[in-house]
mmCIF entry with sequence, helices, sheets and N, C-alpha, C, O atoms, coordinates in Angstrom:
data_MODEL
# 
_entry.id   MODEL 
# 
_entity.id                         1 
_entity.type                       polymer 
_entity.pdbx_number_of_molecules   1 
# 
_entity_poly.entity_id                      1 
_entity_poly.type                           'polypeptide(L)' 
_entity_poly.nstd_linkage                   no 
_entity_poly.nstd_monomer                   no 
_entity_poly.pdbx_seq_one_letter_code       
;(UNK)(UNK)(UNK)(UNK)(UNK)(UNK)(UNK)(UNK)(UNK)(UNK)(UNK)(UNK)(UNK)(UNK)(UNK)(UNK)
(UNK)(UNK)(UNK)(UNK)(UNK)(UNK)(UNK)(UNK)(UNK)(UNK)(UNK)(UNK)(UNK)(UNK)(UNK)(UNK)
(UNK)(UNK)(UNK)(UNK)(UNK)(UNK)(UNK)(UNK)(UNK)(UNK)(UNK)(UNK)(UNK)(UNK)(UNK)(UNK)
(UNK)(UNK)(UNK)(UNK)(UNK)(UNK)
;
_entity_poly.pdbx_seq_one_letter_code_can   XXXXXXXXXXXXXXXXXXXXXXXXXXXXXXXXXXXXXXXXXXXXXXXXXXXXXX 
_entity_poly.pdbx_strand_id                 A 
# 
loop_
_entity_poly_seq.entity_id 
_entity_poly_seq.num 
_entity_poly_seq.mon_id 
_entity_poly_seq.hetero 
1 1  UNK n 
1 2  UNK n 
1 3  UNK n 
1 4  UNK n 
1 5  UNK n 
1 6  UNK n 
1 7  UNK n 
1 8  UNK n 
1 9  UNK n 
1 10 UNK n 
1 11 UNK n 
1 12 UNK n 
1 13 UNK n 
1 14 UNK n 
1 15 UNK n 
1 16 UNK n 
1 17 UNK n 
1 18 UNK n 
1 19 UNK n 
1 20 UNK n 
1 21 UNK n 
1 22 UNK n 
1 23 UNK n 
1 24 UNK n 
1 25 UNK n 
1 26 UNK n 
1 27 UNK n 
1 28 UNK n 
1 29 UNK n 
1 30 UNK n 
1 31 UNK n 
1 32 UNK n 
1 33 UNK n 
1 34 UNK n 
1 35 UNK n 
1 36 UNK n 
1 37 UNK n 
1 38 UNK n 
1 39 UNK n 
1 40 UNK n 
1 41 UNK n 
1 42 UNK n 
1 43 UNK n 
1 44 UNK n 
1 45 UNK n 
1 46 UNK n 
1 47 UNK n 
1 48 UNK n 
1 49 UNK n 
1 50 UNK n 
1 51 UNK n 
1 52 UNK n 
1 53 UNK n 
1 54 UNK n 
# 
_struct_asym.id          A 
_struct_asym.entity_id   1 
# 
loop_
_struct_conf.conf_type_id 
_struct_conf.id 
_struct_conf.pdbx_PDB_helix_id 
_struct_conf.beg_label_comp_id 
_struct_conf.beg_label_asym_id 
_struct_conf.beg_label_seq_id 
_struct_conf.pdbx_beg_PDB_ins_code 
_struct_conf.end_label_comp_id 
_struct_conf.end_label_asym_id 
_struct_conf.end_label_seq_id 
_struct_conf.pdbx_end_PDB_ins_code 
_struct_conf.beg_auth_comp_id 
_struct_conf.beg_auth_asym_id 
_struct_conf.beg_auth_seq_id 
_struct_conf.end_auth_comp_id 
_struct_conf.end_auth_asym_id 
_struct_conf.end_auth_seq_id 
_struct_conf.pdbx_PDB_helix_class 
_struct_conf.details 
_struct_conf.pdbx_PDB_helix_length 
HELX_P HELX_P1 AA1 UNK A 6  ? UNK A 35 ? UNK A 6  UNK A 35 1 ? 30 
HELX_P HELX_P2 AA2 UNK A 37 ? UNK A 53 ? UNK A 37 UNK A 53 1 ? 17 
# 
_struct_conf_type.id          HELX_P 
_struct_conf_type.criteria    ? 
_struct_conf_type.reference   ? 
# 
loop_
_atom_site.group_PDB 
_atom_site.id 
_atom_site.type_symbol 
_atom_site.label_atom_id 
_atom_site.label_alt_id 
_atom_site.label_comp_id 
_atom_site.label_asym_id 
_atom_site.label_entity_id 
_atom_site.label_seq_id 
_atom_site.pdbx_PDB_ins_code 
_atom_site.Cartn_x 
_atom_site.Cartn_y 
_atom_site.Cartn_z 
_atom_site.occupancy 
_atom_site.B_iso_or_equiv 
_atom_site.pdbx_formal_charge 
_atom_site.auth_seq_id 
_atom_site.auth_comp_id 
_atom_site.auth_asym_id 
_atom_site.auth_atom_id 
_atom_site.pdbx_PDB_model_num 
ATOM 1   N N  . UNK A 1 1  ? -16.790 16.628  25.981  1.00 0.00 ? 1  UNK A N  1 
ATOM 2   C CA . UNK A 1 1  ? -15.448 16.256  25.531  1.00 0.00 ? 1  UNK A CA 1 
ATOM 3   C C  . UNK A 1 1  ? -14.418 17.207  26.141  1.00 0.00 ? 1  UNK A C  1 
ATOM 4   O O  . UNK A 1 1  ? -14.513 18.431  26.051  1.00 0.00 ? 1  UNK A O  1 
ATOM 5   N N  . UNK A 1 2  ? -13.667 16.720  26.616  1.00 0.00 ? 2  UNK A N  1 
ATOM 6   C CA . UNK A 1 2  ? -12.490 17.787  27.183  1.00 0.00 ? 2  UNK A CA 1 
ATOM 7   C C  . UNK A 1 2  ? -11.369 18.289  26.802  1.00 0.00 ? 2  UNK A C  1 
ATOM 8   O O  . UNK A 1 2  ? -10.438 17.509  26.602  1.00 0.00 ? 2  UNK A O  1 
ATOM 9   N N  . UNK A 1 3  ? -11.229 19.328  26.660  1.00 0.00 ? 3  UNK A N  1 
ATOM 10  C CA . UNK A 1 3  ? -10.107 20.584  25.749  1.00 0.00 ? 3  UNK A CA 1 
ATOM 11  C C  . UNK A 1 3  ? -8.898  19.155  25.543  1.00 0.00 ? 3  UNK A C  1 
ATOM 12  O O  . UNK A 1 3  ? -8.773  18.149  26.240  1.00 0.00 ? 3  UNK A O  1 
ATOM 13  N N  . UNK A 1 4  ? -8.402  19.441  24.728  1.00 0.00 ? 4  UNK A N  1 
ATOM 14  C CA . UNK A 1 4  ? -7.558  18.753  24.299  1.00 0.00 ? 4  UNK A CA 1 
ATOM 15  C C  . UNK A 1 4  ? -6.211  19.702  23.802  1.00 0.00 ? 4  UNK A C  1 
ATOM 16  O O  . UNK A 1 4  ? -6.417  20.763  23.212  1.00 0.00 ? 4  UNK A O  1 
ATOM 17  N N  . UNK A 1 5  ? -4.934  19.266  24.067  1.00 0.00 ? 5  UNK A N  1 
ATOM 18  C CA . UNK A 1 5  ? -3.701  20.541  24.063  1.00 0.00 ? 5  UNK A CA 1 
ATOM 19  C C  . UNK A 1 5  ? -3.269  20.491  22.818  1.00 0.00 ? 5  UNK A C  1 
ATOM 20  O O  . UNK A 1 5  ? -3.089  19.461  22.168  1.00 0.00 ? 5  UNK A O  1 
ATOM 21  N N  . UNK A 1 6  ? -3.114  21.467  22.502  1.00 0.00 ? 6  UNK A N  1 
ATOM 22  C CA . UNK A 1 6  ? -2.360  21.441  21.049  1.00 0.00 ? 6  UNK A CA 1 
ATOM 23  C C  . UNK A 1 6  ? -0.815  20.658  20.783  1.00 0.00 ? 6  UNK A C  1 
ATOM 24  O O  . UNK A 1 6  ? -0.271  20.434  19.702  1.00 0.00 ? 6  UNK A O  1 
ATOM 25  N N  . UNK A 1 7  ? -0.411  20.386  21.952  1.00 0.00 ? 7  UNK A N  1 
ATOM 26  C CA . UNK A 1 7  ? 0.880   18.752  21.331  1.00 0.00 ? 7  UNK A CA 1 
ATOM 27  C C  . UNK A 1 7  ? 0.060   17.783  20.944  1.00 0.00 ? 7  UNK A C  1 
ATOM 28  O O  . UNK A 1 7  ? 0.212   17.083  19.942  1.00 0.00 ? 7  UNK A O  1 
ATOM 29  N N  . UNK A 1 8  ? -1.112  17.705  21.985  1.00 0.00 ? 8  UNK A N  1 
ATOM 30  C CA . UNK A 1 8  ? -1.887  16.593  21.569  1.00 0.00 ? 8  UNK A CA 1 
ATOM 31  C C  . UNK A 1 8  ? -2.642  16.632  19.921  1.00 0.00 ? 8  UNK A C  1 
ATOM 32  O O  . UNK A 1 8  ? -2.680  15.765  19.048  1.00 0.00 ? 8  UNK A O  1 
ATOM 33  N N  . UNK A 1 9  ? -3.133  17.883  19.961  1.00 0.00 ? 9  UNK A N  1 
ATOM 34  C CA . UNK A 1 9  ? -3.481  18.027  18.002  1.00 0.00 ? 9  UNK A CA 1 
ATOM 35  C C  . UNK A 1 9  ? -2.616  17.396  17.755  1.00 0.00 ? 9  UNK A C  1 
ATOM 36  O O  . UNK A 1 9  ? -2.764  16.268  17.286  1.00 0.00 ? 9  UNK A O  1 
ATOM 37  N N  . UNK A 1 10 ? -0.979  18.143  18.088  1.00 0.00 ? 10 UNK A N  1 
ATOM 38  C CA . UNK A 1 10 ? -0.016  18.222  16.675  1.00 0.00 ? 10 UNK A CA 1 
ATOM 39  C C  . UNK A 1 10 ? 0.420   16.617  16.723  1.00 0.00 ? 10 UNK A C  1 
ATOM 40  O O  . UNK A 1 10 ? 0.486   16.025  15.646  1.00 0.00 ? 10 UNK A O  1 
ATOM 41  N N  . UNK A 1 11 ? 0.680   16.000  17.791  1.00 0.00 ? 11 UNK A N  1 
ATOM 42  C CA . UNK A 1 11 ? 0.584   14.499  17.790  1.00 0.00 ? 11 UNK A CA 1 
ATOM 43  C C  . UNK A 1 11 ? -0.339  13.367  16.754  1.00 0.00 ? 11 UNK A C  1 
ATOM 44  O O  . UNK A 1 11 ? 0.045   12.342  16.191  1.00 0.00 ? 11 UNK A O  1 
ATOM 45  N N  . UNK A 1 12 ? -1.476  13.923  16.775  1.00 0.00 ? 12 UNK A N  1 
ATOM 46  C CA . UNK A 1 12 ? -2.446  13.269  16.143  1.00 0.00 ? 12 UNK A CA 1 
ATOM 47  C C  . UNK A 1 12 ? -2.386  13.357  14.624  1.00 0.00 ? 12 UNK A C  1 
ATOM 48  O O  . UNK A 1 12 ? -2.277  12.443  13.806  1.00 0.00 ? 12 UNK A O  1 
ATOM 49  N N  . UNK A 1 13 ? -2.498  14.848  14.415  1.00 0.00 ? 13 UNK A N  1 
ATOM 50  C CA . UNK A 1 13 ? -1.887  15.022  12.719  1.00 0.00 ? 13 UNK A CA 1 
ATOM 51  C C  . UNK A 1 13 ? -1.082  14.578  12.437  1.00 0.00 ? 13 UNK A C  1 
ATOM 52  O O  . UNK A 1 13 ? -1.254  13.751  11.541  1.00 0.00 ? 13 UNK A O  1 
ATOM 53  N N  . UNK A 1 14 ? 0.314   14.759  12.935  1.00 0.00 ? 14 UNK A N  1 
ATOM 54  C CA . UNK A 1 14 ? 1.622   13.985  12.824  1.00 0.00 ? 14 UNK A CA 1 
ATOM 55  C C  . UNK A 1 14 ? 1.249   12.592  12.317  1.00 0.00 ? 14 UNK A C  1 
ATOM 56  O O  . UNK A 1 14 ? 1.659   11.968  11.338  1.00 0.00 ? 14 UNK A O  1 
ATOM 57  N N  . UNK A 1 15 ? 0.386   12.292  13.230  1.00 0.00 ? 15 UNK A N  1 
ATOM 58  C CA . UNK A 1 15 ? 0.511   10.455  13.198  1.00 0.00 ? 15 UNK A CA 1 
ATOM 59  C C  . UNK A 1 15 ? -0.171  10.171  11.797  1.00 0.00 ? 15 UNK A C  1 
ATOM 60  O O  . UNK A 1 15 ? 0.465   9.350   11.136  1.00 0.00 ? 15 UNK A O  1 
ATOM 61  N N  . UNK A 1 16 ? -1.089  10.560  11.309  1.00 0.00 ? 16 UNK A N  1 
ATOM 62  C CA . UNK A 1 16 ? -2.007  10.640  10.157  1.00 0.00 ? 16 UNK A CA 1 
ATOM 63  C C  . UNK A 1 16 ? -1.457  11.025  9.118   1.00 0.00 ? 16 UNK A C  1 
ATOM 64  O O  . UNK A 1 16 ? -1.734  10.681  7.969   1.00 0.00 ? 16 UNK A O  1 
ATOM 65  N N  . UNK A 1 17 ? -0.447  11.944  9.557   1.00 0.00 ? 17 UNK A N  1 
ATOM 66  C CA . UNK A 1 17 ? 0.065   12.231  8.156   1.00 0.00 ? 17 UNK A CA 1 
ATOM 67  C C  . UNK A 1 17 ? 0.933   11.305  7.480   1.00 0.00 ? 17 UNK A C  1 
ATOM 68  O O  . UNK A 1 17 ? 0.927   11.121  6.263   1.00 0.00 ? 17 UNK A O  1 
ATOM 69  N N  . UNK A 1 18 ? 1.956   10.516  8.621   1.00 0.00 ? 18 UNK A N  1 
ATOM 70  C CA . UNK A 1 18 ? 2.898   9.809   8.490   1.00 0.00 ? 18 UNK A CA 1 
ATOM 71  C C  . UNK A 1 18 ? 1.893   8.112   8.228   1.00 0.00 ? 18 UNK A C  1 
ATOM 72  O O  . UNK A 1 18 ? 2.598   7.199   7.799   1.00 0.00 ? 18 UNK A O  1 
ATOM 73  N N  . UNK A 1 19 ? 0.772   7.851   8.410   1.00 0.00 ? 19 UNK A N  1 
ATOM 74  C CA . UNK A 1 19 ? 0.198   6.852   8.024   1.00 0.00 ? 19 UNK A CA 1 
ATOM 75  C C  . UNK A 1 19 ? -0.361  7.083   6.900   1.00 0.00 ? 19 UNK A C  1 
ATOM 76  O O  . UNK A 1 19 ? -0.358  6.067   6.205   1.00 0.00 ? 19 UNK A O  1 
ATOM 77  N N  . UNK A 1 20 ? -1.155  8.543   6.088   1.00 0.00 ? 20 UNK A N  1 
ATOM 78  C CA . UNK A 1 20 ? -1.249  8.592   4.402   1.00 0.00 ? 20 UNK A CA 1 
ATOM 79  C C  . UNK A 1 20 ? 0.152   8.358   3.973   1.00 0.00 ? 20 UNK A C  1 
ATOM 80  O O  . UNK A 1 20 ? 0.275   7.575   3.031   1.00 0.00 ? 20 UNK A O  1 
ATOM 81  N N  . UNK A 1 21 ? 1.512   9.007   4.595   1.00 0.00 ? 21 UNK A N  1 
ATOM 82  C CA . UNK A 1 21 ? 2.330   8.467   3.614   1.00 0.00 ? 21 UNK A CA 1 
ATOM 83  C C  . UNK A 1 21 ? 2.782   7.364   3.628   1.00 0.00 ? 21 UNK A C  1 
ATOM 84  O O  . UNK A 1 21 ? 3.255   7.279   2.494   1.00 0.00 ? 21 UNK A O  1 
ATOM 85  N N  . UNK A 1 22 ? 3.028   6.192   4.251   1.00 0.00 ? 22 UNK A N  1 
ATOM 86  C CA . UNK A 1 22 ? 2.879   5.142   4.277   1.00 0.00 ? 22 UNK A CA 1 
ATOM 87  C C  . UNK A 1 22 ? 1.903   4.318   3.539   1.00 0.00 ? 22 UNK A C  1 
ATOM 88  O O  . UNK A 1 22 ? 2.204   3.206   3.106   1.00 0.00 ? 22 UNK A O  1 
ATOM 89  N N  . UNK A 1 23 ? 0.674   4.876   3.383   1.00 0.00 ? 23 UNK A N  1 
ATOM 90  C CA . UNK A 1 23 ? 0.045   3.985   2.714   1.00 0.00 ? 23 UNK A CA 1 
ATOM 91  C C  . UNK A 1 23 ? 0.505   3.948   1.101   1.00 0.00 ? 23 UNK A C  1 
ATOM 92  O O  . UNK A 1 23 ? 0.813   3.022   0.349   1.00 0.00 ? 23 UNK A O  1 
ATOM 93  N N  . UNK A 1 24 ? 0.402   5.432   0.927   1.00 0.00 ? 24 UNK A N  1 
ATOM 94  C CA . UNK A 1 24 ? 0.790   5.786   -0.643  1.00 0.00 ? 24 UNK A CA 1 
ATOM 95  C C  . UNK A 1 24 ? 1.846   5.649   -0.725  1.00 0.00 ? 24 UNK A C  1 
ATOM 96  O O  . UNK A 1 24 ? 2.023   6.481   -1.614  1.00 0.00 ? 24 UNK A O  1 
ATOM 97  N N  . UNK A 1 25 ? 3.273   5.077   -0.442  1.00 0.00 ? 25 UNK A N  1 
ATOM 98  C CA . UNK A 1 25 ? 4.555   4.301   -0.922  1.00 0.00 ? 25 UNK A CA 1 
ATOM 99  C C  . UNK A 1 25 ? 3.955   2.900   -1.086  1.00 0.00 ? 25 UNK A C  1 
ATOM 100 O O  . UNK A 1 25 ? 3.864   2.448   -2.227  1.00 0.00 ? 25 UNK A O  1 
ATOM 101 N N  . UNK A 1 26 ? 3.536   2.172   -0.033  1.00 0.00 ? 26 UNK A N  1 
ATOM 102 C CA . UNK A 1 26 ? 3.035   1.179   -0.463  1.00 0.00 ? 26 UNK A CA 1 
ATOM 103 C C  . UNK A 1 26 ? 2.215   0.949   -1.698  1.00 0.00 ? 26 UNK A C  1 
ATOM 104 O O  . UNK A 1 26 ? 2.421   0.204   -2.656  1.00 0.00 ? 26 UNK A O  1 
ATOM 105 N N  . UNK A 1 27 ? 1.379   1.653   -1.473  1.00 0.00 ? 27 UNK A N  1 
ATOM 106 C CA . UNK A 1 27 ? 0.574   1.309   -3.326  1.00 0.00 ? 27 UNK A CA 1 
ATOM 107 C C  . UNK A 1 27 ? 1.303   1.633   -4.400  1.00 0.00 ? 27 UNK A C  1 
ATOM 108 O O  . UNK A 1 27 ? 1.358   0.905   -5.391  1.00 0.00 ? 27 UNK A O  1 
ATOM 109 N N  . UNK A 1 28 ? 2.081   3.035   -4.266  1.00 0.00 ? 28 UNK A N  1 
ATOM 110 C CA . UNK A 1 28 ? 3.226   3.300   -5.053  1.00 0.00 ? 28 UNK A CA 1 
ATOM 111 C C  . UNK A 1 28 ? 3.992   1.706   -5.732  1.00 0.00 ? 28 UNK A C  1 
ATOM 112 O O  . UNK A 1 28 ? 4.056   1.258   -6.877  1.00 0.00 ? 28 UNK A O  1 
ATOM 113 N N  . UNK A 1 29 ? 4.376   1.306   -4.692  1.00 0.00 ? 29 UNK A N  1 
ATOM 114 C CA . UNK A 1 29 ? 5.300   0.209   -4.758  1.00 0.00 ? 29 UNK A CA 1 
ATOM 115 C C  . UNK A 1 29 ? 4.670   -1.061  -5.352  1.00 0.00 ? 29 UNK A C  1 
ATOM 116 O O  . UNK A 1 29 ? 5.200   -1.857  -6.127  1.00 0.00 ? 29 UNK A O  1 
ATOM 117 N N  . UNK A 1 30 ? 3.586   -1.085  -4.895  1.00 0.00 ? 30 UNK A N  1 
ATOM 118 C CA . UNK A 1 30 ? 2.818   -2.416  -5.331  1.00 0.00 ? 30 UNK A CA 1 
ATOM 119 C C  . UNK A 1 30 ? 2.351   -2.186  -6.876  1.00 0.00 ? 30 UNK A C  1 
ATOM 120 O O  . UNK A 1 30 ? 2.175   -3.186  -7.571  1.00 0.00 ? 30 UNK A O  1 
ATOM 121 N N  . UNK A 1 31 ? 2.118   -0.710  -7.502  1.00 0.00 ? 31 UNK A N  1 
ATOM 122 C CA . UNK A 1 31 ? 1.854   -0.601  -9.109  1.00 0.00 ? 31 UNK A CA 1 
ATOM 123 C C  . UNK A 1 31 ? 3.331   -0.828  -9.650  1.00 0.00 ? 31 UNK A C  1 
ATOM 124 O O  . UNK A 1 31 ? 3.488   -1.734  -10.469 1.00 0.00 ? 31 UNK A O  1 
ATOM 125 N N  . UNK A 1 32 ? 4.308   -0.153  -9.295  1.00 0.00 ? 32 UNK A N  1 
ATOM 126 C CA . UNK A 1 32 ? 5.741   0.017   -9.818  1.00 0.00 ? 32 UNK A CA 1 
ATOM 127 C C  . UNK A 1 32 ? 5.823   -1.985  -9.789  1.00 0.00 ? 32 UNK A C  1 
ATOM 128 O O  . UNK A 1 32 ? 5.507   -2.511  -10.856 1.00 0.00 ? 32 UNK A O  1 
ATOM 129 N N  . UNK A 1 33 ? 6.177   -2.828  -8.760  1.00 0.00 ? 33 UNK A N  1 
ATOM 130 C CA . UNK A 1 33 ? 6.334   -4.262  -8.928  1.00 0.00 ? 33 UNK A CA 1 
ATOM 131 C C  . UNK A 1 33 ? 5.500   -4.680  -10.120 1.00 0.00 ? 33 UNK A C  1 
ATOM 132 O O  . UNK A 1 33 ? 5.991   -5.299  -11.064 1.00 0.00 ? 33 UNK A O  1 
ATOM 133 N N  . UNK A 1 34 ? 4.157   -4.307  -10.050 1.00 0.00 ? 34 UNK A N  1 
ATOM 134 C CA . UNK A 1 34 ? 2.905   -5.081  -11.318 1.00 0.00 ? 34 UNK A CA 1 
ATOM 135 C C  . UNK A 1 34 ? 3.189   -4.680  -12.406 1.00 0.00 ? 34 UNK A C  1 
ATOM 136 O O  . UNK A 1 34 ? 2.979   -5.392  -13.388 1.00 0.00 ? 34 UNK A O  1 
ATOM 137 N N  . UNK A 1 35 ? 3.950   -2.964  -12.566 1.00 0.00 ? 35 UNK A N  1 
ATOM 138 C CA . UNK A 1 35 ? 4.100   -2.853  -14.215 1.00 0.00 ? 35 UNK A CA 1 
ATOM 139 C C  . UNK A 1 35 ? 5.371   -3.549  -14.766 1.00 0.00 ? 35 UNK A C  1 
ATOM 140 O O  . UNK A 1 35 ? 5.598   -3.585  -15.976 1.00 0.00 ? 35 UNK A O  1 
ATOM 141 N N  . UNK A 1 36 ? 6.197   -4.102  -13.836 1.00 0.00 ? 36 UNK A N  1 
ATOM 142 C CA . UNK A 1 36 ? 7.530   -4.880  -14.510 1.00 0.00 ? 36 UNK A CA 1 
ATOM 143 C C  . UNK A 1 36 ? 7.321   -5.730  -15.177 1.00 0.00 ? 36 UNK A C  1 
ATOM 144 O O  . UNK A 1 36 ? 6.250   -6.233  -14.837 1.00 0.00 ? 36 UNK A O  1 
ATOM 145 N N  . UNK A 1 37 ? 7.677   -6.142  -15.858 1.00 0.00 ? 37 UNK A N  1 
ATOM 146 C CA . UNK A 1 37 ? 7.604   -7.469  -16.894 1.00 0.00 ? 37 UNK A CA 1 
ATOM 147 C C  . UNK A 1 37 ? 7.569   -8.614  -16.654 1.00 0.00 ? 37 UNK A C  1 
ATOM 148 O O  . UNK A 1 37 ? 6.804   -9.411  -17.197 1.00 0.00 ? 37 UNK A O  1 
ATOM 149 N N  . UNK A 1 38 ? 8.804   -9.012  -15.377 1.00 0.00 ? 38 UNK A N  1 
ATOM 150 C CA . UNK A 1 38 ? 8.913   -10.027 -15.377 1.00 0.00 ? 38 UNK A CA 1 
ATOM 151 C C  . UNK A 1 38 ? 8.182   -10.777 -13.824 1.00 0.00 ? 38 UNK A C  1 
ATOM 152 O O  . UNK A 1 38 ? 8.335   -11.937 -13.442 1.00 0.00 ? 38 UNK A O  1 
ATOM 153 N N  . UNK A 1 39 ? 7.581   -9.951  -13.323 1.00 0.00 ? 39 UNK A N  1 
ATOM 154 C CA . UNK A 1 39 ? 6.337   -10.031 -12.513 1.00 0.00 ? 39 UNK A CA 1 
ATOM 155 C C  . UNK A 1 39 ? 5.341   -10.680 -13.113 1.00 0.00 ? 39 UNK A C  1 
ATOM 156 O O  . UNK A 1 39 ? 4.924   -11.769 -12.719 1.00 0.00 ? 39 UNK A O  1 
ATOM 157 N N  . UNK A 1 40 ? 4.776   -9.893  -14.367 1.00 0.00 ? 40 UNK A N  1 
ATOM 158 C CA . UNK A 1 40 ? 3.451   -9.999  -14.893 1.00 0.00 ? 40 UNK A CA 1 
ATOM 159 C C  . UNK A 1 40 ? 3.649   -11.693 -15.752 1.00 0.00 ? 40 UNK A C  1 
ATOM 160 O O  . UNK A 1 40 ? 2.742   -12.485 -16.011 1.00 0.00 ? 40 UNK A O  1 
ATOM 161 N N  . UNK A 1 41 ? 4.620   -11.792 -15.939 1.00 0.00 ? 41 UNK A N  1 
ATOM 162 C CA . UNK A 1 41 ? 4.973   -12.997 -16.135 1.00 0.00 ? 41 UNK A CA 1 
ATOM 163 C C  . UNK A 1 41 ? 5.157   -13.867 -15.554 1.00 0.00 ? 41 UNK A C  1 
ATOM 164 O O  . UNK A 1 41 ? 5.304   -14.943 -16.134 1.00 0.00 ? 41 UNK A O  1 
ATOM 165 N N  . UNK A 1 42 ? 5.218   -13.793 -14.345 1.00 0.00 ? 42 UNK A N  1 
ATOM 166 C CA . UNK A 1 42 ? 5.150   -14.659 -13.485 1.00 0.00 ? 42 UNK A CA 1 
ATOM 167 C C  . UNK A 1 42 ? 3.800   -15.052 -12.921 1.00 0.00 ? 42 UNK A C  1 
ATOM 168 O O  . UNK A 1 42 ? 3.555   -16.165 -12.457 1.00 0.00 ? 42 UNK A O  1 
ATOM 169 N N  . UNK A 1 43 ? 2.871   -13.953 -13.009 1.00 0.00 ? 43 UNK A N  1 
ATOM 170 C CA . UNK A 1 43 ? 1.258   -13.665 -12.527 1.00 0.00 ? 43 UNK A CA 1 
ATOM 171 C C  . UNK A 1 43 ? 0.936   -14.970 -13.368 1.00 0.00 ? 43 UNK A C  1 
ATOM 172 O O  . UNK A 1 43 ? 0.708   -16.125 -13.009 1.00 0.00 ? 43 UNK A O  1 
ATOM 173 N N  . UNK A 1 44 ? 1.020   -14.186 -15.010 1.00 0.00 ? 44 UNK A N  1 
ATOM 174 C CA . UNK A 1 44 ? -0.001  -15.082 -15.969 1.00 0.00 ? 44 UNK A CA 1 
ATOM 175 C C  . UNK A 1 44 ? 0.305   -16.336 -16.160 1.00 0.00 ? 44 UNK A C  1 
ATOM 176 O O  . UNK A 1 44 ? -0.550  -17.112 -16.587 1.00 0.00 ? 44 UNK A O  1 
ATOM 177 N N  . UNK A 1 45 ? 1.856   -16.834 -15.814 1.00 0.00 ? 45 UNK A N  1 
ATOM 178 C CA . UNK A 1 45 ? 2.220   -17.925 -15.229 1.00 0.00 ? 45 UNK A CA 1 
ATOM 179 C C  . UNK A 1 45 ? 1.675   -18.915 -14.439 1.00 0.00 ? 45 UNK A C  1 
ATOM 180 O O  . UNK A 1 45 ? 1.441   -20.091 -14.719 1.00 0.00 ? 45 UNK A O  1 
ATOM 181 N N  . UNK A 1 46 ? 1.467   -18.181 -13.223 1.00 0.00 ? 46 UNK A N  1 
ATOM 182 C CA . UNK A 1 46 ? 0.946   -18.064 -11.847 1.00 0.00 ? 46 UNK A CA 1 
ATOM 183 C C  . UNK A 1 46 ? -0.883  -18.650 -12.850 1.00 0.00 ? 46 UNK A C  1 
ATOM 184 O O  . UNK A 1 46 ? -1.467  -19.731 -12.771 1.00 0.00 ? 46 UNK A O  1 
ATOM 185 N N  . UNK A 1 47 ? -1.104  -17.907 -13.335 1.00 0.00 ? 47 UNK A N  1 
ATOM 186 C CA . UNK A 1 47 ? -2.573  -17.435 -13.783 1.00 0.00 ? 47 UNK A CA 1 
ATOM 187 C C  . UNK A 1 47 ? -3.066  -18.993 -14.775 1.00 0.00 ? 47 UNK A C  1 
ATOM 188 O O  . UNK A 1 47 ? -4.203  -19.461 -14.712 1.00 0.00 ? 47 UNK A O  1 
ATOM 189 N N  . UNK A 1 48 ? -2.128  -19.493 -15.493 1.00 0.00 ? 48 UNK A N  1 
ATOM 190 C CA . UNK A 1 48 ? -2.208  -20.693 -16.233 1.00 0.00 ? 48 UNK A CA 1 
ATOM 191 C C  . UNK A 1 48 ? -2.286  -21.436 -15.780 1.00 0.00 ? 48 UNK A C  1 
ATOM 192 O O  . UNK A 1 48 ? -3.217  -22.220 -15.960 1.00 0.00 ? 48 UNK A O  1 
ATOM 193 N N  . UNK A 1 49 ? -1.164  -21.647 -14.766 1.00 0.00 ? 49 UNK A N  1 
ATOM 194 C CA . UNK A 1 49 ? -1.224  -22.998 -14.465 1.00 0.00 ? 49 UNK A CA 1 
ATOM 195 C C  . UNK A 1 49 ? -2.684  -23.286 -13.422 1.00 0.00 ? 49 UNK A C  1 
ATOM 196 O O  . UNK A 1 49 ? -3.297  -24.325 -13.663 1.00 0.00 ? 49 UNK A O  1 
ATOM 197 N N  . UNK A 1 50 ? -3.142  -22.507 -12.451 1.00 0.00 ? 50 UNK A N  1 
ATOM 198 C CA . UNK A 1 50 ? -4.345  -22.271 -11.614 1.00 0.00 ? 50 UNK A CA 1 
ATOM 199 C C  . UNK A 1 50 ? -5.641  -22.850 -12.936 1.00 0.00 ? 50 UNK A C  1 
ATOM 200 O O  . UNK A 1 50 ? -6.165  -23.963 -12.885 1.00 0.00 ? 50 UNK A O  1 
ATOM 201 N N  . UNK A 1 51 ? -5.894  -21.976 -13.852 1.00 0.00 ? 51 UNK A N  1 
ATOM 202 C CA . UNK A 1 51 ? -6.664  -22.377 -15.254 1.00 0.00 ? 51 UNK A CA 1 
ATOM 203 C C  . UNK A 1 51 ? -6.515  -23.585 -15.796 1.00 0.00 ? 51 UNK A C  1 
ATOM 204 O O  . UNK A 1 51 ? -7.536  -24.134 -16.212 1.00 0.00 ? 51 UNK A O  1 
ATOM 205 N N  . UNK A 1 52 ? -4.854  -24.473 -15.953 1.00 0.00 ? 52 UNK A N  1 
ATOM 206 C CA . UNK A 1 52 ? -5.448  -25.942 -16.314 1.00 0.00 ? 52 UNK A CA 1 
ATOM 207 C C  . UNK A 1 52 ? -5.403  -26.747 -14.996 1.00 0.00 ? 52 UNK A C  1 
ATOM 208 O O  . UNK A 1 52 ? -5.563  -27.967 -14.975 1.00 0.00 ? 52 UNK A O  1 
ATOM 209 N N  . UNK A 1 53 ? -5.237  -26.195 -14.188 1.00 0.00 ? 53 UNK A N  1 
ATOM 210 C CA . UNK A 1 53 ? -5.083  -27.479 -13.440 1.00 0.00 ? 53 UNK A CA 1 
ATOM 211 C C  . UNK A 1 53 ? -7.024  -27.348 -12.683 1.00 0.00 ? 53 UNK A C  1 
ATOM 212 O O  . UNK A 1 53 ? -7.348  -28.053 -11.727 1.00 0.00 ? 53 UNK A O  1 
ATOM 213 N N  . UNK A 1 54 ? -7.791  -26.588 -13.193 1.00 0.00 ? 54 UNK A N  1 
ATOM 214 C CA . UNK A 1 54 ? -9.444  -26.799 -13.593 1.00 0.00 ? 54 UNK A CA 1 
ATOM 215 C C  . UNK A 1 54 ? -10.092 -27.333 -14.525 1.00 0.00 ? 54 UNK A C  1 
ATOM 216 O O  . UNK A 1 54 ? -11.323 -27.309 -14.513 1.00 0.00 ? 54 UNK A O  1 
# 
């Protein structure tokens, strides 16, 4: 494997770091939308009508 330069490390971490935080706003975001109310109401909504129309 061949030496690799340290921009190139700091490139790589960089990039990784900035893709964990990206991921974790997203999930962030996706619990914060599900605990609202009028989401979850729309789900079990969502969730009924799927149930009779079986």
């Amino acid at each position: 494997m061949p030496q690799m330069s340290p921009l190139l490390w700091l490139c790589m971490f960089l990039n990784m770091v900035l893709i964990l935080i990206f991921m974790m706003i997203i999930v962030y975001f996706v619990i914060i939308i599900d605990s609202l109310d009028p989401t979850t109401k729309v789900h079990k909504m969502k969730l009924d009508k799927f149930i009779n129309s079986w």
